[in-house]
N, C-alpha and C positions, 0 to 999 in steps of 0.2 A: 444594741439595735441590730437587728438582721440586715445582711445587703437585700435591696429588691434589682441589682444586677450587678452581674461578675463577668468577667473574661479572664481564659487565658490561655497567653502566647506561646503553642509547647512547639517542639521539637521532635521526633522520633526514628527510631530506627526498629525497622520488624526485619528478626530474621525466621527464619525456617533451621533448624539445630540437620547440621548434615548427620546421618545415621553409619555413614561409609566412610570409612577412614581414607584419606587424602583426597575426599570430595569437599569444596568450600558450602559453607552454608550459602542459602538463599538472602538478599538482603535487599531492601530498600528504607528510604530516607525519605521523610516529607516534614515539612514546617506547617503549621494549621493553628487557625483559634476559636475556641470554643467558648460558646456563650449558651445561655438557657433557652435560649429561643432557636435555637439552628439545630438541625438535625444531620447527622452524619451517620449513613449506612455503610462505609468499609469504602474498602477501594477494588473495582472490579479490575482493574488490571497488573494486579499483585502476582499471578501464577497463576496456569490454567490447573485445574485438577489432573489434567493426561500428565502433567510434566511433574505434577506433584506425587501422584502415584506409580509414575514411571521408577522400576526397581535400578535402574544404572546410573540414575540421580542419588542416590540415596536417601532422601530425605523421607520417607515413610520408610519404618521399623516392621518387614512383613512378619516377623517372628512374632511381635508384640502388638501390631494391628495400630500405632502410635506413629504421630506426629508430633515432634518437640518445635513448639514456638518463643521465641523470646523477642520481649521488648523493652527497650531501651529508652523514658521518656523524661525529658529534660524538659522542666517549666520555665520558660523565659521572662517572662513577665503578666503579672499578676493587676488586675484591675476589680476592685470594688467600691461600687460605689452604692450610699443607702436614701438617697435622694431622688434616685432615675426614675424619671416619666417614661415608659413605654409609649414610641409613635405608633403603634399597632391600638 
C-alpha cells in the first residue's frame, strides 16, 4: 500500500568547502521537517554572494570558476502514515 503522507525530521549541516588553505570552511546548522505539502525555497541568509566571491575568503576556486558545497543530512525521524486525510 503506498503512504498518502510522510514526514521527516532531518537535521543538516551546509558547508561551503574553503579553497585556501588555513581558511575554515563556511558552515551552518538548522533542524527542519519535511512533508509533501510544504515548500521550502533555501535559506536566504546563508552568505551573501560579495562574501562568497570575495577572493580572501577562499571559498570560490578563481583558477577553476567552482564552488565546493557539502552536505551533511541526518534523518531523525521518520513518519508514514497510509490512512491520512488531508485538511486541505
Amino acid at each position: 500500500m503506498e503512504p498518502n503522507y510522510w514526514c521527516y525530521k532531518c537535521s543538516a549541516t551546509f558547508r561551503i568547502v574553503s579553497q585556501k588553505c588555513g581558511v575554515t570552511d563556511f558552515r551552518t546548522e538548522f533542524d527542519d521537517i519535511f512533508e509533501p505539502n510544504e515548500s521550502s525555497w533555501g535559506y536566504a541568509n546563508f552568505i551573501s554572494f560579495a562574501e562568497l566571491m570575495e577572493p580572501s575568503k577562499g571559498f570560490c576556486d578563481q583558477n577553476e570558476d567552482k564552488v565546493t558545497l557539502a552536505i551533511d543530512l541526518t534523518v531523525k525521524e521518520v513518519k508514514i502514515e497510509t490512512n491520512y486525510k488531508s485538511p486541505r
